[in-house]
N, C-alpha and C positions, 0 to 999 in steps of 0.2 A: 422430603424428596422421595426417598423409598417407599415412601403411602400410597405417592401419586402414583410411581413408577407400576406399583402395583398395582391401581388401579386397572391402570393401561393393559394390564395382564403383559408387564415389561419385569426381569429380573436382572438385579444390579449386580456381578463379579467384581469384586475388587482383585484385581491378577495383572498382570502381561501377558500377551499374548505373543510367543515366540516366533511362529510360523502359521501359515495353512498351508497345510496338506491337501492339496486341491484336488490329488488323485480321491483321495476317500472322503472327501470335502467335510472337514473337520479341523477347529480350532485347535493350534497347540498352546498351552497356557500354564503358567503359574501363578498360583492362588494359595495364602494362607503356607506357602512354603513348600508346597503338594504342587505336582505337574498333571494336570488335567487335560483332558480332550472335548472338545463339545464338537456337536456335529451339526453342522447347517446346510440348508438351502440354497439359503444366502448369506451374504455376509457383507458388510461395509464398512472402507478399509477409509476412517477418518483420521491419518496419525500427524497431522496436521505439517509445520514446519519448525525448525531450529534456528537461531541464530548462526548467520555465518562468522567465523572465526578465520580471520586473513592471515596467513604465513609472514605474524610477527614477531621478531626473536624476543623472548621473555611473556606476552601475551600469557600463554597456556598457565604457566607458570602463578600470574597474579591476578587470573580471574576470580571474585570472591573474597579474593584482599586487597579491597580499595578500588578492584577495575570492576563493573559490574556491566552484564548485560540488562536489560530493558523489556522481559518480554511475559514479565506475570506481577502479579499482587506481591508476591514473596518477593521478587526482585525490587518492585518499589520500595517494599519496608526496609530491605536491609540498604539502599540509599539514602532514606531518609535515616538512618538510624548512623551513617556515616560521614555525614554530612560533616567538613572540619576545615579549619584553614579558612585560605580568603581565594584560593583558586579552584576549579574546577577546569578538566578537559574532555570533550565530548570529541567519540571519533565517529563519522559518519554526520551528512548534514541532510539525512533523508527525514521525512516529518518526523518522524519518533525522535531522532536526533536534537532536532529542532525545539521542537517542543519541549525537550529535557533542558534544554540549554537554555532557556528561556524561565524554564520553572526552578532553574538551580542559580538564575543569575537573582533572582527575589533575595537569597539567602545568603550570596555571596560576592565578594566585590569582583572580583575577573571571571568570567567562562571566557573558554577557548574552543574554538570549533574545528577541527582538520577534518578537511576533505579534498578526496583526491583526484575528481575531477574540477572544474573551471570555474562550476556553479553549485549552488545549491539547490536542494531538489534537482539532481540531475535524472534524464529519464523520462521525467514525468512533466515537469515545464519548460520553455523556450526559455533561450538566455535572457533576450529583453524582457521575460517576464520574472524569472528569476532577481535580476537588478532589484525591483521594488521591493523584494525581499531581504536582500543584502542589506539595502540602504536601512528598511527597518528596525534590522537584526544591531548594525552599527549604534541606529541612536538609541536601541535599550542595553548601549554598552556591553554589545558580545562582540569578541573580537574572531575576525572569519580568518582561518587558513586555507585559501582555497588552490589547486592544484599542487597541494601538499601530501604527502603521501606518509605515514608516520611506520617509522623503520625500526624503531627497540621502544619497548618497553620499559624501562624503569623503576628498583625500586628493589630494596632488599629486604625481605618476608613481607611489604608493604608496598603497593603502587607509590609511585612519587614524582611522575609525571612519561614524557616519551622524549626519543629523540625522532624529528623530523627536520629535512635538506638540510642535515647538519648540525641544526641546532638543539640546545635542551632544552627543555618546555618544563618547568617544576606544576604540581597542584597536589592538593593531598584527596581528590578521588577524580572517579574517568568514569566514563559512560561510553561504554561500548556501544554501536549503533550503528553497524554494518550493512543492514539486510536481513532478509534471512532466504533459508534455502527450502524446500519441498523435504521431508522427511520420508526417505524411502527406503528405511532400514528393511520394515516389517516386509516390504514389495521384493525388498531383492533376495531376502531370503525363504520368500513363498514362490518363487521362480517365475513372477509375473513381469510383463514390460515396463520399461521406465524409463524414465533419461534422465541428464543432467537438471531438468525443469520439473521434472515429477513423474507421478506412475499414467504412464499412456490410458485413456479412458475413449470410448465412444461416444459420439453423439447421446448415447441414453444414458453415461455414466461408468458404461460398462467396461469392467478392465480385462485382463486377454487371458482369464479363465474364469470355465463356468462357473456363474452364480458368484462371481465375485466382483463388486464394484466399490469406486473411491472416490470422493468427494470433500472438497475444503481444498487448503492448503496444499496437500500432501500431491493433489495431482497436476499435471501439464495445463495448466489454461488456455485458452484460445479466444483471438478477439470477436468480437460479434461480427467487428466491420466486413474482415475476411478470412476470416478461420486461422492466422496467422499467433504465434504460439507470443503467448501474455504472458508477463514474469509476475502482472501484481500479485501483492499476498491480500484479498481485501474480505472484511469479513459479511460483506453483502453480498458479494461473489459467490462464498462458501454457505452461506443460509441457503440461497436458491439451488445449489449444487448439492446440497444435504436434501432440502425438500423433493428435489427431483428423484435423488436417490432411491431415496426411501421406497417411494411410490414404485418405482422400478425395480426394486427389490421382489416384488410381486409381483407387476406386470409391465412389461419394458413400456408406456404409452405418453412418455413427460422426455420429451426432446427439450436435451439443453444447450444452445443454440451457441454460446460462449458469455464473455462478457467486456463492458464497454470501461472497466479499469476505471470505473467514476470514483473518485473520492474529495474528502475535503477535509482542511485540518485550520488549527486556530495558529497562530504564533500573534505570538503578545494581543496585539489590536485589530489584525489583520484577518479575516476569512479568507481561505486561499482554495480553492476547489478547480478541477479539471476532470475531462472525460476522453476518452477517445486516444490516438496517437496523440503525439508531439512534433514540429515540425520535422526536425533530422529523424526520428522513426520512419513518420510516415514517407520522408524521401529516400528512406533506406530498401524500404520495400515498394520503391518504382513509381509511386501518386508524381505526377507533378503540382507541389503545391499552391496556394495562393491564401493569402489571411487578409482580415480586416479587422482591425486594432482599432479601439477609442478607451478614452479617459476621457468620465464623464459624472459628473455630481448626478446623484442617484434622485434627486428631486429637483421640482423646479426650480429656477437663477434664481427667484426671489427669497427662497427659504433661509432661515440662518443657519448654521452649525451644519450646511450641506453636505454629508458624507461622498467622500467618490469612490469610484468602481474603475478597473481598466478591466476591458475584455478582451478577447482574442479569439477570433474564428476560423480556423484551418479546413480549407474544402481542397477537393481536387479538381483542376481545372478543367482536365477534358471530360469526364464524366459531372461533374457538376454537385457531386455527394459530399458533406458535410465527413471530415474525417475526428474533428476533436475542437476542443473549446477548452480555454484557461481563463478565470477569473479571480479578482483581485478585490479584495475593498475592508469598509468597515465592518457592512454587511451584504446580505444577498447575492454572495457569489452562490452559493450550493443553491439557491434557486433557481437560475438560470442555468446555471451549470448542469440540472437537473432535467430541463426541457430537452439540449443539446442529446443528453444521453438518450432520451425515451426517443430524439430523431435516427442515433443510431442504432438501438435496437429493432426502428419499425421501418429501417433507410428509408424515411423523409428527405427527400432534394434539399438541399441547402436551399431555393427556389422558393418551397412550398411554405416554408417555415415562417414567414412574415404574415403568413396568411392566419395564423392564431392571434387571436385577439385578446388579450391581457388586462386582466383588472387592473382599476387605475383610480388612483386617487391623490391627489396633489401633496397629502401627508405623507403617503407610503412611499408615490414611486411618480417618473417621468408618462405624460401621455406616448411619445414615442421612447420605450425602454431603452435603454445603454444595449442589451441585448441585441432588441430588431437593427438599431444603428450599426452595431457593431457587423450584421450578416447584409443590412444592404451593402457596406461598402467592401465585405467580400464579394457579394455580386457584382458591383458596378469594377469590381479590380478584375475579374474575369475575363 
């Protein structure tokens, strides 16, 4: 890695980087034990984000004995290396959540899921659409807490489960899986802007002193649809937010526009992908909305072992624009889910969108997609 690095005429510090001194635009750092200064041009402020830690009593206490966060290689191994008992509880039922709870029910006979709002994946899918994931989550025997809020910790030098409304919950490990937050230590001590969401950036990246810009996690997102502030943490988000940087780093001409919060995740059997708002988002910020929902076997009625898809397509009624898309299935949700987003980065008319014409073959896929079905009958709901 340091060959190539060099190649590139790049040099690798191993250090921290304490502040910028933005007045004499110079890195403050430690390295090897030694506190150094570099002085830059530029500088690009990647410090990505941290798990969030909820104000629960004992929490602090048992993280790394028995309660573990989620959020590197290291963290996985020492889960898999603690794996014991026959319960598990997972807090947080956001995909990562999900996902763990899923992969730890393989190895063990109970997982437990709390979360503290209604549904799972909250935020980021409609309730109705969330349901199909419950129910899947129920028949690979995970047990869901949901509008449960989990109030202590438990566990003496040892996790040993939580208390929530009330009750005790026992397991002998936890998976923390909260969220996370924008990491804005480095920002608030180099006296740049920032908010609860991350370090304030511009259109070209640029954060609110010279020659200093941030990009990934670490800064405010905003959506493509209308510039309105994105909490995702996504790491396609942060590629094109690093690529843009960069470039800008030299010469500000790579406008980055925001992004459309596209993701997708696997739990057990199911592909689950979305892009764009959600329906209480997008009536949060004023759209009046309207959707067109089907559940639809992904190939033709004759086929056997017909997998299905449910979709969901959220437009806005009086303007007619495509606001976000949820899909469901065995497979091919991120496929489609994938069209939806490239409509809202180029605002395609929810209208226009039937107007692409889609390979098709009777082994793959429907001559009329579950897709195009799903957006004429938001049209004809309009």
């Amino acid at each position: 890695q340091n060959i190539n690095l060099q190649r590139m005429g790049a040099e690798k510090i191993e250090g921290s980087v304490e502040k910028l001194d933005t007045a004499n635009k110079k890195a403050v750092a430690v390295s090897g034990g030694k506190k150094i200064e570099i002085p830059y041009d530029s500088v690009i402020l990647c410090t990505g984000s941290r798990p969030v830690m909820p104000p629960v009593d004992g929490l602090k206490d048992l993280i790394g004995k028995g309660l573990f966060p989620l959020t590197s290689v290291e963290d996985l191994d020492r889960i898999r290396k603690h794996i014991s008992g026959r319960n598990a509880i997972v807090i947080g039922a956001g995909a990562i959540g999900l996902e763990t709870a899923m992969a730890l029910r393989r190895h063990l006979e109970k997982v437990t899921v709390f979360e503290m709002k209604d549904q799972v994946l909250p935020g980021v899918l409609d309730l109705d659409m969330s349901k199909i994931i419950e129910e899947h989550l129920e028949e690979n025997g995970i047990e869901l807490r949901l509008s449960s809020r989990v109030e202590t910790i438990i566990g003496s030098g040892s996790f040993s489960g939580v208390v929530a409304g009330g009750s005790e919950y026992e397991a002998g490990i936890g998976v923390l899986s909260a969220g996370f937050m924008a990491d804005t230590a480095l920002a608030a001590a180099s006296g740049l802007e920032y908010t609860g969401n991350g370090i304030s950036t511009d259109e070209f990246l640029r954060a609110s002193s010279d020659g200093v810009l941030a990009a990934g996690d670490c800064i405010s997102g905003r959506s493509i649809i209308d510039g309105k502030t994105l909490a995702a943490k996504l790491a396609t988000s942060a590629y094109k937010q690093g690529s843009a940087a960069g470039c800008n780093s030299i010469f500000p001409e790579i406008q980055y526009r925001g992004s459309a919060g596209t993701f997708v995740t696997k739990i057990g059997d199911l592909e689950v992908a979305g892009t764009g708002y959600n329906t209480s988002t997008a009536r949060d910020y004023g759209y009046e909305t309207v959707s067109g929902k089907i559940k639809s076997s992904i190939l033709p009625e004759y086929f056997p072992d017909n997998p299905e898809i449910t979709i969901k397509i959220i437009a806005d009624r009086k303007s007619g624009r495509v606001l976000g898309a949820q899909a469901i299935g065995a497979r091919g949700a991120s496929d489609r889910v994938n069209i939806i987003s490239f409509a809202l980065e180029f605002n395609v008319p929810l209208a226009d969108i039937p107007r692409l014409e889609l390979a098709y073959c009777p082994a793959v896929s429907e001559v009329y997609d579950p897709l195009l079905r799903a957006i004429d009958f938001a049209i004809r709901r309009m």
